[in-house]
N, C-alpha and C positions, 0 to 999 in steps of 0.2 A: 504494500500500500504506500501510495507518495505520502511522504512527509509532511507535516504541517507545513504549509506556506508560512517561510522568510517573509519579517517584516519591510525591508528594502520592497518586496513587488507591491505592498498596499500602500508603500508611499508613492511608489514614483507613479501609481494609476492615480494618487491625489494632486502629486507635488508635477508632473508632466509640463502642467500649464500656472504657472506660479503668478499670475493674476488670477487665474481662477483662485487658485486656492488659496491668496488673499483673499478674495472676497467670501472665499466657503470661513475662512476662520473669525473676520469680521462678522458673520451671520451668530457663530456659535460664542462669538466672544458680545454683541449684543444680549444675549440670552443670558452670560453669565454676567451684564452690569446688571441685567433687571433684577435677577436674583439676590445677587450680593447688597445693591442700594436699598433694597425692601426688608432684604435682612437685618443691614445695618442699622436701618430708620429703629426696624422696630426694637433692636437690642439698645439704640441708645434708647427711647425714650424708658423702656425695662431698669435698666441700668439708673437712670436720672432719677429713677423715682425710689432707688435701694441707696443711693449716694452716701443718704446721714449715716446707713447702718453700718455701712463700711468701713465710714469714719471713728465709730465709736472705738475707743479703745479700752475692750470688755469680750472675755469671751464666754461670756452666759448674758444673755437677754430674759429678763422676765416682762410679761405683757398679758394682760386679760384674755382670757380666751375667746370674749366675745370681740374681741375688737379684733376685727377682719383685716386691716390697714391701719396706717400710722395717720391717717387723714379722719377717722372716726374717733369719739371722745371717751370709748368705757376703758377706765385707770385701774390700779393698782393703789392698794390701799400703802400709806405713809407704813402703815403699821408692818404693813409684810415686809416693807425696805427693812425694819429695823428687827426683824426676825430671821432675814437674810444674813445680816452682815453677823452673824452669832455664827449660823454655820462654820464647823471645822473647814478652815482649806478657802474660804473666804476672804478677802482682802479688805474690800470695799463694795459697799453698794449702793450706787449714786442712781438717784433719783432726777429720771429727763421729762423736762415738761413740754409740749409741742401742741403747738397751735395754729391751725387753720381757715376757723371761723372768724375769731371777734378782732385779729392784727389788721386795720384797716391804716394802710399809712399813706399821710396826705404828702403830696408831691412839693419837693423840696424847693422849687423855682422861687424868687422874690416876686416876681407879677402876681397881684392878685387875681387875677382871671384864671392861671395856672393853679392857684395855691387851694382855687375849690375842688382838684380832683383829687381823689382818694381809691385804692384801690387796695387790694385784699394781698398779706405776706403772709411767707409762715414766722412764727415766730417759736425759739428757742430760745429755752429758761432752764438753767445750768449753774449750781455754782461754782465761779471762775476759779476756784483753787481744786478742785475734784480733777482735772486731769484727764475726763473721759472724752472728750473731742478731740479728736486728733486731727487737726484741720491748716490745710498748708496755707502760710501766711502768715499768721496771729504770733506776735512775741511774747515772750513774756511781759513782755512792760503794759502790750493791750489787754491782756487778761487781768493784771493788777489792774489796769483803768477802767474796767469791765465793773468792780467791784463798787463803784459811786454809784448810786442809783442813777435811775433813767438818762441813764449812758446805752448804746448798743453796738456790735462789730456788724459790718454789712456785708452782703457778698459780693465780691468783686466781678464773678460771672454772672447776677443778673439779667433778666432777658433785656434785654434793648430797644429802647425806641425806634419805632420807624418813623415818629414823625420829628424824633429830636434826635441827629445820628450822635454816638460818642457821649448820650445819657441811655439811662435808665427806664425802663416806663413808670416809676418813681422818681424821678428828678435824678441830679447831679448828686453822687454819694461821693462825697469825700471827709476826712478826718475833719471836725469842727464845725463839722454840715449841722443845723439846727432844722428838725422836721417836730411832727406829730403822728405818734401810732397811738391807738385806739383811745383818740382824743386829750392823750395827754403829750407833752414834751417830752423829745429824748432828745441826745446828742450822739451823732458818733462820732466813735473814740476811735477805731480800725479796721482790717478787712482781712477776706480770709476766701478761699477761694472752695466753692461748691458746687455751683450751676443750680441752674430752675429746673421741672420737669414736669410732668403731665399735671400737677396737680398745684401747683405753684409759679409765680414767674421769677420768688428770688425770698432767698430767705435772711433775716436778722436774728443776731442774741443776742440776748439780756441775760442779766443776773436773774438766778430764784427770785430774790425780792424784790428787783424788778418787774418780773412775770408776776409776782402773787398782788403787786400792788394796781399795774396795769390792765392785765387780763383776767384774773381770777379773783378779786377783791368785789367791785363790781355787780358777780352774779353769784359770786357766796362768799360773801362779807362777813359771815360766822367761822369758816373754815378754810380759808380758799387755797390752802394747799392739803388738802386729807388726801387725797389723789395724786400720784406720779402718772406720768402717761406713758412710761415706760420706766424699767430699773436696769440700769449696764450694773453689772457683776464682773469685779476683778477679782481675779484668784491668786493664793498666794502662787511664788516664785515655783517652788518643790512639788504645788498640786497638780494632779491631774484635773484639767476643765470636766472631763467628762462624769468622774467618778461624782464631786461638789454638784454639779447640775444633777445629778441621781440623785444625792440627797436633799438639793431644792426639791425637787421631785414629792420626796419622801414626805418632806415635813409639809408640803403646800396640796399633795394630792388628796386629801381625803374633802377639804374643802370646793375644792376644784376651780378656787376665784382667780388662779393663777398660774401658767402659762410659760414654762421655764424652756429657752431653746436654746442653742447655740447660737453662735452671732452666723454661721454660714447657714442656718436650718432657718432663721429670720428674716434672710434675704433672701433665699428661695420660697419661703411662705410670700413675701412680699411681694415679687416678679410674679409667681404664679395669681395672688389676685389680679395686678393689672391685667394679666394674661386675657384669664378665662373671665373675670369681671365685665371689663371694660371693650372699646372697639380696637384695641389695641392691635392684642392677638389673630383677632378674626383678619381685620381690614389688610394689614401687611403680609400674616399670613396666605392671606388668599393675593396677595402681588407675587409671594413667592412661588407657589403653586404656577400662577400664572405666567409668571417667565418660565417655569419648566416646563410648562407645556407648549408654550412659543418656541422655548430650543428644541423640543423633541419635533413640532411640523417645520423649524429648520432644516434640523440635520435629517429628518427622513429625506425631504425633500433633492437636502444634497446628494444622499448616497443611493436613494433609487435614479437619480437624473444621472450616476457615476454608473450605476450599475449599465443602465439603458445605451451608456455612450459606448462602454466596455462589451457589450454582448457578445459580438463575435467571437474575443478573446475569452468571453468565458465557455462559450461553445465549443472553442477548440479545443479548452482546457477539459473539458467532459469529454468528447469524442476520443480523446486520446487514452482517457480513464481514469484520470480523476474525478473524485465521487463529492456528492454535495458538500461534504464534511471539508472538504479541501478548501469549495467554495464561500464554504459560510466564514468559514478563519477569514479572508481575505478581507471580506466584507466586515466583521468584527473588528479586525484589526484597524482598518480605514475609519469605523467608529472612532475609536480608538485615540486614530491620530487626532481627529477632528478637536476631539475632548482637549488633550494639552495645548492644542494650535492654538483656537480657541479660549480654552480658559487664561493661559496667560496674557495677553493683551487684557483681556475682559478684567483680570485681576488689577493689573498695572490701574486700568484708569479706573476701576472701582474705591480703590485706594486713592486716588487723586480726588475724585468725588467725598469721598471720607472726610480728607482735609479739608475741602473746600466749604462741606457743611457744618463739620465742626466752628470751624473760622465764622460763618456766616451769619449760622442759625445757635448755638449755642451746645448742641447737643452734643454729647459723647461717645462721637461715632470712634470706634475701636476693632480693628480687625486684629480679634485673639486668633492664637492657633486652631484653638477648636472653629473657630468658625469659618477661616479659612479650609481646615479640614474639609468644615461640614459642604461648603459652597462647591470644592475642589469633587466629595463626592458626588454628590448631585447630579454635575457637569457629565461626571462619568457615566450616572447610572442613567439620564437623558439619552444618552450618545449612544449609551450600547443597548437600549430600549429601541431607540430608531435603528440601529442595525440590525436587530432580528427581524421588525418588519418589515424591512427593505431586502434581507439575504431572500426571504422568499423567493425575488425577482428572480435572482439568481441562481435559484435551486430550480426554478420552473424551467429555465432554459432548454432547449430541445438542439441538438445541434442540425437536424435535422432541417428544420425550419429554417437556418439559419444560411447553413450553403445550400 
């Protein structure tokens, strides 16, 4: 029986006419920006909305069971922080307060015309010697200045005005900037770099008593911190995370008001709400979907129109006695090529696109390895989906018909 067909004969039937198969790998390298930019889109916006938890530096998160995201308001009781931090193997456990709803901050411009708009931040309430932010930018000296009341740090990647380029859709945030969040005076004191995301255009912090005097005082004036909105959990140096989180476990399950995870098991709780929650997942998801099915009526199209131009050759190649098996490798293989020709270019400017949106739109478009991977197989399992139903042609061949 002949040998498997040598990869050399399914190139030179692709590579023969080397405009052609520029324009065949343009076809399959389209396919692979649709994919990748719809990937990308939707892992930044995933990603922007998991940001703070990233940040925390903590590796046990405690949170309400019922609170499905960090955008809804059911807390954790004060009292649990302070039955936490007893735990053996325990270090610290600091109490995060995060706010969505009542952070209304009015725009920083001197025009009064400007100065009536107001619009909705998240705001962050942390006390500035705990240590559990770990947020690039911020010195130590802004964290001491953090410590005066209605002071705030701001984020330097905030969304951006489109109607004022080089601000904020909050005004101009610089150190000594005098605004108004939720009707009272703050100052900021410094910046620290985090970005906005599907739920937010830009986020501020305050001190605890900041947050308890601004946000929470207000609409529970009896108590207005009984409630953390989350608890980071540091563990000593020597503990195991895993083993201390078992015994949060332990001592908080029989209760059931609280919700002890790892900080990587928080962040995928997190992503997965946006996911299946929101239009996130469906809307990008189905752009992904949709570019693979545009490169599979691509590349079919290339390689049954290869196969149709090749006929005779492959007629001979049968007449003489080789058997469909011979012919389908060949056709596979030319998948095959298409897939690397293809994907690489597609990759190069998908990656430029990355940058470009980054830069533009604020997001944190990021091509990991895995995603890479994942894009890389796609391309493949497209490619060599459209060469089976394209070897058909191939296999049908009669050589009969042919001379």
């Amino acid at each position: 029986m002949p040998a498997i067909p040598p990869v050399p004969l399914a190139w030179k039937n692709l590579a023969h006419d080397r405009v052609r198969f520029a324009l065949f790998s343009a076809g399959i390298g389209f396919a692979v920006v649709l994919m990748g930019v719809q990937l990308g889109i939707m892992n930044a916006m995933l990603d922007g909305n998991v940001a703070i938890i990233k940040q925390m530096d903590g590796q046990i998160i405690m949170i309400n069971p019922g609170r499905s995201s960090l955008m809804f308001m059911e807390g954790v009781s004060r009292r649990r922080t302070e039955q936490a931090a007893g735990i053996p193997g325990v270090k610290a456990a600091v109490p995060l307060y995060i706010d969505y709803q009542f952070g209304m901050m009015r725009h920083t411009s001197k025009d009064p015309s400007d100065r009536k708009e107001t619009r909705r931040i998240r705001v962050l309430g942390v006390d500035p010697k705990s240590g559990i932010l770990d947020l690039p930018g911020i010195t130590p000296q802004e964290w001491a200045a953090l410590e005066k009341p209605y002071t705030a740090l701001y984020d330097s990647r905030t969304r951006e005005s489109l109607e004022r380029p080089g601000e904020t859709v909050f005004g101009k945030f610089a150190p000594g900037v005098t605004t108004e969040l939720a009707g009272q005076q703050i100052t900021l004191v410094g910046d620290f770099e985090l970005g906005f995301d599907f739920s937010c255009d830009g986020t501020v912090i305050v001190s605890d008593l900041t947050f308890s005097r601004i946000i929470r005082e207000p609409l529970y004036p009896f108590n207005p911190m009984a409630e953390a909105d989350l608890v980071v959990v540091q563990t000593e140096a020597d503990a195991d995370p895993d083993v201390v989180a078992e015994r949060l476990r332990e001592k908080f399950g029989e209760d059931g008001d609280v919700l002890v995870l790892s900080r990587t098991a928080m962040v995928a709780r997190e992503r997965d709400f946006w996911q299946r929650n929101t239009p996130i997942g469906f809307a990008f998801g189905a752009g992904v979907v949709l570019g693979f099915v545009v490169g599979m009526v691509i590349c079919y199209q290339i390689l049954a129109s290869d196969v149709a131009d090749h006929m005779p050759e492959y007629a001979t190649l049968k007449a003489i006695g080789y058997p469909n098996r011979y012919l389908s490798m060949i056709v596979l293989q030319e998948a095959l090529i298409l897939a690397i020709a293809g994907f690489v270019p597609g990759m190069i400017v998908t990656y430029g696109i990355y940058l470009f949106l980054t830069e533009w739109t604020g997001l944190p478009m990021r091509l990991t390895v895995m995603r890479f991977f994942m894009i890389l197989g796609l391309t493949i399992i497209m490619c060599v989906l459209s060469g089976m139903m394209a070897l058909r042609k191939a296999q049908k061949v009669d050589p009969a018909d042919v001379f």
